[in-house]
C-alpha positions, 0 to 999 in steps of 0.5 A: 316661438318655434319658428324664430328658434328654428330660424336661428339654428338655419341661420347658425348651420349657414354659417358653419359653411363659410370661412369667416372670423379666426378661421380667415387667419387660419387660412391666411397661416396655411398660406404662408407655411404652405408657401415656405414649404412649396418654396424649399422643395421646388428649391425656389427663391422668395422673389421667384414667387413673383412669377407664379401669379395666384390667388387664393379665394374662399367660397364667398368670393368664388363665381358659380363655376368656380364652386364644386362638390366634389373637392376641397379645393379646385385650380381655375386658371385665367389669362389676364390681359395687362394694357389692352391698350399698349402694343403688345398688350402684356398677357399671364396666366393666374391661377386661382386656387378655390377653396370650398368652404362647406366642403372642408367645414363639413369634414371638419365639424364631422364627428366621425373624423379626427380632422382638424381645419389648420392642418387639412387646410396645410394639406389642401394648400401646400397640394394645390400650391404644387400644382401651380408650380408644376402648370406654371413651370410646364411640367404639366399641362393644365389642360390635360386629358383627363387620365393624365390629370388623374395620374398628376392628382397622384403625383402631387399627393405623393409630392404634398406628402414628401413636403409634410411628412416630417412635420412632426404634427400628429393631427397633420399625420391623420391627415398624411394618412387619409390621403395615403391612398391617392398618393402615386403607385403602380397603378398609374406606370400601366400603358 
């Protein structure tokens, strides 16, 4: 009997480290507020998102380079080659956005942090949808030296958090707050 039980709680504790169910839908919102949000600060029109070709990606679906510990999410981009056959053959990037979903429901289900999923989830989508549009748009270049990346991790904290801060959300405020000290400061304007 000890070992059934026992084997049910491994089974139950498994399946709080990936997205299924209600929180699939929650995603699917975050997607497209964090969309409509990116869409009015970067001053784009809807059928400009046809141009930036992503994809978002929960960890069941996620080869094993594209998994990390240490980050909510992660960008990988590809190029896609469209028509190998046909001459020339159509390339574009795509740009996947990876979520980690035991990384993310580890922080939520911490009983020592006032997270909630909906809006750390706003936060990490709206965040890496600013990345996409700065690579695809060339503000940045997605294979930087590490110190730039650094210095464009804060750029776009500062950036996610200018899109989000007047929300009025209070859990999307804690979550404003944890981050206040990867946003963008004097540290990144040295030589």
């Amino acid at each position: 009997m000890i070992k059934s039980i026992t084997f049910k709680r491994i089974m139950e504790k498994r399946s709080l480290l990936h997205f299924s169910g209600s929180y699939l839908h929650i995603i699917e919102e975050a997607i497209d507020f964090a969309q409509e949000v990116v869409t009015d600060y970067f001053k784009m029109s809807t059928s400009e998102w046809k141009g930036y070709r992503y994809e978002v990606k929960t960890q069941k679906f996620l080869d094993d380079i594209e998994i990390t510990d240490r980050a909510f999410a992660q960008i990988c981009k590809y190029e896609c080659i469209k028509g190998k056959n046909s001459s020339p053959p159509l390339s574009f990037d795509l740009y996947r956005i990876c979520l980690q979903d035991k990384n993310i429901l580890r922080a939520v289900h911490n009983p020592l942090n006032k997270v909630k999923l909906k809006p750390l989830l706003l936060y990490i989508i709206t965040h890496e949808l600013s990345h996409v549009i700065r690579f695809s748009k060339y503000y940045k270049d997605f294979f930087a030296p590490p110190w730039e990346k650094e210095s464009e991790e804060a750029k776009v904290h500062s950036i996610t958090y200018e899109m989000l801060r007047s929300k009025g959300d209070q859990s999307l405020d804690y979550v404003l707050d944890y981050y206040r000290l990867h946003r963008w400061n004097d540290k990144y304007f040295t030589l």
